[in-house]
N, C-alpha and C positions, 0 to 999 in steps of 0.2 A: 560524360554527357551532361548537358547543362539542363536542368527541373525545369517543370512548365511555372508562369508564375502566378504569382496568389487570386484565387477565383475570385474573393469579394474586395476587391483592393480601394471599394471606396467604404467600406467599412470597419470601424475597429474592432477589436475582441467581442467585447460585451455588445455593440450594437450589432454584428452578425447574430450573435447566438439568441439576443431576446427579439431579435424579429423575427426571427421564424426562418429567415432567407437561407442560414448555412446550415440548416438540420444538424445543429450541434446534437449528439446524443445525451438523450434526455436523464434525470436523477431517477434516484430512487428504485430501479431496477432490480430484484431480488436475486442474491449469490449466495447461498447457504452461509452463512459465517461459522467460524470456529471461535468459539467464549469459553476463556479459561478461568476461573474462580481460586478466590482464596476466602471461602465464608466468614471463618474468625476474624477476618478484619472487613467486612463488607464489601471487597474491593471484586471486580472482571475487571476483565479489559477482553477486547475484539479482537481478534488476530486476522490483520490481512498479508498474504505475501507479497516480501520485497517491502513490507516495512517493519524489521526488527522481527519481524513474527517467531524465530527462532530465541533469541531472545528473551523475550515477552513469554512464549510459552514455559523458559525455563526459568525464570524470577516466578512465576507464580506457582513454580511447582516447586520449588525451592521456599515459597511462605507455607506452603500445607504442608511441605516433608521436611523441614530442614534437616534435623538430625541424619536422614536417611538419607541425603543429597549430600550431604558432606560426608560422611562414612563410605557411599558408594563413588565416591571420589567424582561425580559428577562437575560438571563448568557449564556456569553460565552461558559463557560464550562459545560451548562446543555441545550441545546438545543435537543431537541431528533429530529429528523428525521420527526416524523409522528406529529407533534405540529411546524413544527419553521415560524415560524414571514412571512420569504421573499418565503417561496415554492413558484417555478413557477415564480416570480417576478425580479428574477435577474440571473435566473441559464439558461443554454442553455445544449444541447445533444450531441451537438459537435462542432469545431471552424465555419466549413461552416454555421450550425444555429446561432451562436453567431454575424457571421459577416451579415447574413439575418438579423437578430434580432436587430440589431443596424446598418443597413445599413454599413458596412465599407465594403470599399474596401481592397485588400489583400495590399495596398500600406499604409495601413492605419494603419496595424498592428504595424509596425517599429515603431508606436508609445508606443504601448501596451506591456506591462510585463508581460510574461507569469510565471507562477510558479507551482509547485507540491510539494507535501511533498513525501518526500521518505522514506522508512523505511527501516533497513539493513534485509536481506531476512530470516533467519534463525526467528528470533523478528515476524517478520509481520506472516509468517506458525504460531508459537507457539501462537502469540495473536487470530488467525483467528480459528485455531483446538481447543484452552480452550472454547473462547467466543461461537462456533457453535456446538461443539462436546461435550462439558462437562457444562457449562456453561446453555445455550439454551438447551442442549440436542435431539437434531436433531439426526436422524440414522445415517448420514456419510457414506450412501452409504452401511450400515450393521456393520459398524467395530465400532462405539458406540468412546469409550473411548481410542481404540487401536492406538495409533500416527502412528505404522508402516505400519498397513493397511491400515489408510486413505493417508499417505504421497506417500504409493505406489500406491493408487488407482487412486488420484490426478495428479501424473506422467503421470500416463494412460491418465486419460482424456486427461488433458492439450494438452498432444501429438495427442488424437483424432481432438482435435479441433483446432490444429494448422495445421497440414494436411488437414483440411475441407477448414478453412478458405484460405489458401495459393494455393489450385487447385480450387478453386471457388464451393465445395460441400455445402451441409446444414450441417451447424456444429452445436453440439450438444446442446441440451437445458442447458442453465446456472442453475447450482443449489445455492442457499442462501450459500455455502459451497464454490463453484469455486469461486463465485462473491468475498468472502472474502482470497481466497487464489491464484488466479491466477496469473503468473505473471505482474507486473505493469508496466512495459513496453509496455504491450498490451492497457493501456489505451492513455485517452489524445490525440488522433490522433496522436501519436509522430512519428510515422512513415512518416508523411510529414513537421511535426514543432520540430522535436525534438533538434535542432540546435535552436530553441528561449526560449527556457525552464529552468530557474534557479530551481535548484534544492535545497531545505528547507530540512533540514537535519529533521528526526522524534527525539525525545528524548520523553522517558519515564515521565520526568517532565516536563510539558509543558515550562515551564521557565528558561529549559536550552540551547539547541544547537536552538530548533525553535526559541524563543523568539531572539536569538541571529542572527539569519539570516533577520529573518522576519520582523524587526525593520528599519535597515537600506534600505530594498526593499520597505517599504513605507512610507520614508523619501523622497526616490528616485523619489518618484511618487504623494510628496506634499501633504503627508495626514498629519492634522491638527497635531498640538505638543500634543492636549487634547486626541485629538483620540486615539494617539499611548500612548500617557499616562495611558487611558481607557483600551487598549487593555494589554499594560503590567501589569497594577494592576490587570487586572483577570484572565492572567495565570499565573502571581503565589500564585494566591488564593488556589491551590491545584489540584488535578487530572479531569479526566472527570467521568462521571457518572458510565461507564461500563469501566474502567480502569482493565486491568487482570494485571498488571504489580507483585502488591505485593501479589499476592495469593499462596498456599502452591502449588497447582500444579504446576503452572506455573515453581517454582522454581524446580520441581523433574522434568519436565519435560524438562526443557533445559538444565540441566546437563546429562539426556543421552543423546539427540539428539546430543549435542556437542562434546560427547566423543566417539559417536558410527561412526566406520567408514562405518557402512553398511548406516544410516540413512544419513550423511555427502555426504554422494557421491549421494545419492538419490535427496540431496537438491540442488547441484551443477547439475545434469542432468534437475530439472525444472526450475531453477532460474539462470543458470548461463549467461544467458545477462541483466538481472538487477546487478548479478553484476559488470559484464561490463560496462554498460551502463550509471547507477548510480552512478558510482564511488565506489564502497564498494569494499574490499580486499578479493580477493576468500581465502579459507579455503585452508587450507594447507593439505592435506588428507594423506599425508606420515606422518604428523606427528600426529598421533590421536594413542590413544593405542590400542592395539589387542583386548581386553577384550569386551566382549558385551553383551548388557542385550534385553530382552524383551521391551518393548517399550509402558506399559498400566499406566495408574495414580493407578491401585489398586494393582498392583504386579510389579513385576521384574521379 
């Protein structure tokens, strides 16, 4: 069944969203963050899911434990969530708990490195909708395996809960689905640090563009030459545990989102101050072809 087609078709990315006309969802929206710390070298970093977060939370628990991370025969790249080493031990809920939790004052920051991994927006949906919608097999709100109804439903929300958040209402209960697809912008309290925030580029191989950021920011910050040694020899031991990158969905299913202008514009009305924000290049949506398809992994 062939998608209806693009609603603002006489404007581009960035002019729909700064007129006001396609009620892009709005920045800055508050999602609790999870800040993981490694004090002795000044460094956090933000953990948002579906980028790296797994990851991320086990390099930094691996600079505060090393010894005991290595002994307890832990991997970088296979830490799960519900088992890792440092829960609760080094992670905080947000920067104001962080600076409670180690006493600093806000003068004290200027020492500290903040970071995030970022993921380019179109990537992060398609990882977050295989992993929870097809993967997990979660309902999606009712749309199952259908990318175009959950990507539309998602709009929805998001926009619920950016107008709750932003007039001071109750916004809506987070589902294991927003959490991995919302936009990330909303995390991190970047709405008041987002000017201290180096931004870690995501790559599918963990030991391409991260390893390539992530090396010299803790160089910067005096972590041991073993350490960083440590850390690069196990990302590019290979992927992570729950990696959707090389799967046959994945692949059918970002060759239509990318070529579909109904879904293209869908992703630029919820994503588009991440990709503002994080530096990613909006999608050109004049240039996408006419043609469109259904939008399910089991048909066309």
């Amino acid at each position: 069944m062939a998608l209806p087609n693009r609603t603002f078709v006489d404007d581009g990315a960035a002019e729909m969203c700064e007129s006001g006309r396609a009620q892009c969802v709005q920045p800055f929206a508050k999602i609790r963050p999870l800040i993981v710390t490694s004090p002795n070298h000044h460094l956090m970093s933000c953990i948002i899911q579906k980028s790296m977060s797994t990851v991320m939370s086990a390099i930094f628990c691996f600079l505060v434990r090393e010894k005991e991370f290595v002994d307890a025969g832990r991997s970088i790249l296979r830490e799960y969530p519900d088992i890792r080493l440092c829960e609760g031990k080094n992670e905080f809920k947000s920067v104001k708990d962080m600076q409670e939790g180690l006493s600093l004052r806000l003068q004290h920051l200027d020492d500290w490195h903040f970071s995030m991994v970022t993921r380019e927006p179109v990537d992060r949906f398609l990882s977050g909708f295989i992993d929870r919608c097809i993967r997990v097999g979660d309902s999606c709100f009712g749309c199952g395996s259908n990318m175009t109804c959950f990507l539309e439903e998602e709009y929805k929300r998001a926009g619920e809960y950016a107008f709750a958040d932003k007039n001071g209402l109750t916004r809506p209960r987070l589902t294991n689905e927003d959490i991995h697809v919302f936009p990330q912008n909303w995390r991190c309290d970047m709405d008041g640090f987002y000017d201290r925030y180096q931004f870690i580029r995501y790559s599918n191989d963990p030991s391409g563009s991260l390893l390539e950021d992530l090396t010299p920011l803790l160089r910067s910050q005096n972590v041991s030459e073993s350490a960083i040694s440590y850390i690069s020899e196990s990302l590019r031991s290979g992927r992570t545990a729950h990696s959707t990158v090389k799967s046959a969905a994945r692949t059918f299913l970002e060759d239509r989102i990318r070529q579909s202008p109904y879904l293209m514009e869908y992703i630029v009305r919820l994503f588009y101050y991440d990709y503002k924000l994080l530096n990613y290049t909006l999608p050109d949506l004049d240039q996408l072809p006419e043609q469109e398809f259904s939008q399910t992994v089991s048909s066309t």
